[in-house]
C-alpha positions as CSV (number, residue, x, y, z in Angstrom):
1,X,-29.7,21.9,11.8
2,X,-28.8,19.1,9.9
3,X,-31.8,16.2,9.9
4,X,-29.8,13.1,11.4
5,X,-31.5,9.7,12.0
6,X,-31.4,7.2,14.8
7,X,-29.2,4.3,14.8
8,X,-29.6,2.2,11.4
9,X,-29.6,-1.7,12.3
10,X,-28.6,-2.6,8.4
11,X,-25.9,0.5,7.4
12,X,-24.2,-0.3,11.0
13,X,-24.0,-3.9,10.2
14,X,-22.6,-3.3,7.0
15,X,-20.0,-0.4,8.9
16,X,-19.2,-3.3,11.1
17,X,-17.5,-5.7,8.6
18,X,-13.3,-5.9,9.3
19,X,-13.9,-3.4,11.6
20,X,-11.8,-3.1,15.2
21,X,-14.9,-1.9,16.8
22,X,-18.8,-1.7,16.3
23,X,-20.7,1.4,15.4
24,X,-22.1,2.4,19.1
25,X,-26.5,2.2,19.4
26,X,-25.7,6.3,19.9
27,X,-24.3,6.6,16.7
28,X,-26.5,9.4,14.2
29,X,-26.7,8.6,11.1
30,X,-26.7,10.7,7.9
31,X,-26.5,10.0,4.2
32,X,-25.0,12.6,2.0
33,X,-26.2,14.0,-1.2
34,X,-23.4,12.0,-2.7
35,X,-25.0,8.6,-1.2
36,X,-22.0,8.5,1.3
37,X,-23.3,7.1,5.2
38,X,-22.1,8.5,7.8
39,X,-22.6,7.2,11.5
40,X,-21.3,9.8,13.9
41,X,-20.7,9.2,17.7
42,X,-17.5,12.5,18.2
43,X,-15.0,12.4,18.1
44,X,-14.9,9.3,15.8
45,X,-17.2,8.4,12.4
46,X,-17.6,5.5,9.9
47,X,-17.9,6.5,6.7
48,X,-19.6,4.1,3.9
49,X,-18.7,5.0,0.3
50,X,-21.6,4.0,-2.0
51,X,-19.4,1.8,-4.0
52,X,-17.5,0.1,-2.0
53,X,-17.1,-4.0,-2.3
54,X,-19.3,-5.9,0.3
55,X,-16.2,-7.4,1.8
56,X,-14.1,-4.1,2.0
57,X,-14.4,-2.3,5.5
58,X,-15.8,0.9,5.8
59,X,-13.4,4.3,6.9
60,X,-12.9,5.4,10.2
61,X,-12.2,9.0,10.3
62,X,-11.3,10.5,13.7
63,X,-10.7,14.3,14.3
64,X,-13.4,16.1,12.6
65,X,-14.9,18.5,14.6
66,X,-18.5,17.8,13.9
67,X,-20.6,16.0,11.5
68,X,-21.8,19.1,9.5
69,X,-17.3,19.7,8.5
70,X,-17.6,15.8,7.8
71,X,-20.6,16.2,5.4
72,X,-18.8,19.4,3.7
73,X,-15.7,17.4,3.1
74,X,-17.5,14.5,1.4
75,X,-20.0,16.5,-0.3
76,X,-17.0,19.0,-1.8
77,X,-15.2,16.2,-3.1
78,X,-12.3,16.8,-1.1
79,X,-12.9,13.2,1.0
80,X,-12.2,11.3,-2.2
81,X,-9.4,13.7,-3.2
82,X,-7.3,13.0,0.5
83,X,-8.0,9.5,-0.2
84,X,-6.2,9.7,-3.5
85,X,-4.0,12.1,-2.5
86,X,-2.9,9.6,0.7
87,X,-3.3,11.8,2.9
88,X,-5.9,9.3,4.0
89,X,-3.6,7.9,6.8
90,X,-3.1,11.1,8.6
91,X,-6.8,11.5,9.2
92,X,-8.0,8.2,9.7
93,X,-7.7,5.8,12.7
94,X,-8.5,2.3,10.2
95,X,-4.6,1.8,9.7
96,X,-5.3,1.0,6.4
97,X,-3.8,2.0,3.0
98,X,-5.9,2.8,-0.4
99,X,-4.1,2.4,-3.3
């Protein structure tokens, strides 16, 4: 069982930025061994890379089946590599492109 938290006021606010929708007050919450946030409400998720720029929105990744197959993907690596491999825009609702 993977230890989630409750909503997170601060990390939500910060998911929120150029966003099309708010994270819901049912979103979990987990941060990854990689420092990746997660805030999970299935079958959508906002994902917060550690380093991304304060005025940069977050990703919104829709279609994964639960959090724990999120938290693999990001903790293998294999998150970052679909983003560079842009394959980004097949799993992802954001409509956005990463160079």
């Amino acid at each position: 069982m993977m230890n989630t938290l409750p909503y997170q006021a601060d990390i939500a606010a910060r998911m929120n930025i150029g966003a099309e929708q708010d994270v819901p007050a049912h979103a979990e919450f987990y941060e990854t061994v990689n420092a990746y946030w997660i805030a999970w409400f299935a079958p959508m998720a906002a994902v917060l890379p550690p380093n991304l720029p304060a005025d940069e929105p977050c990703d919104w990744v829709e279609g994964a089946d639960s959090l724990a197959e999120l938290v693999s993907l990001i903790e293998s690596g294999d998150y970052e590599q679909l983003l560079a491999d842009d394959a980004h825009e097949m799993c992802c609702a954001c409509g956005c492109h990463h160079e």
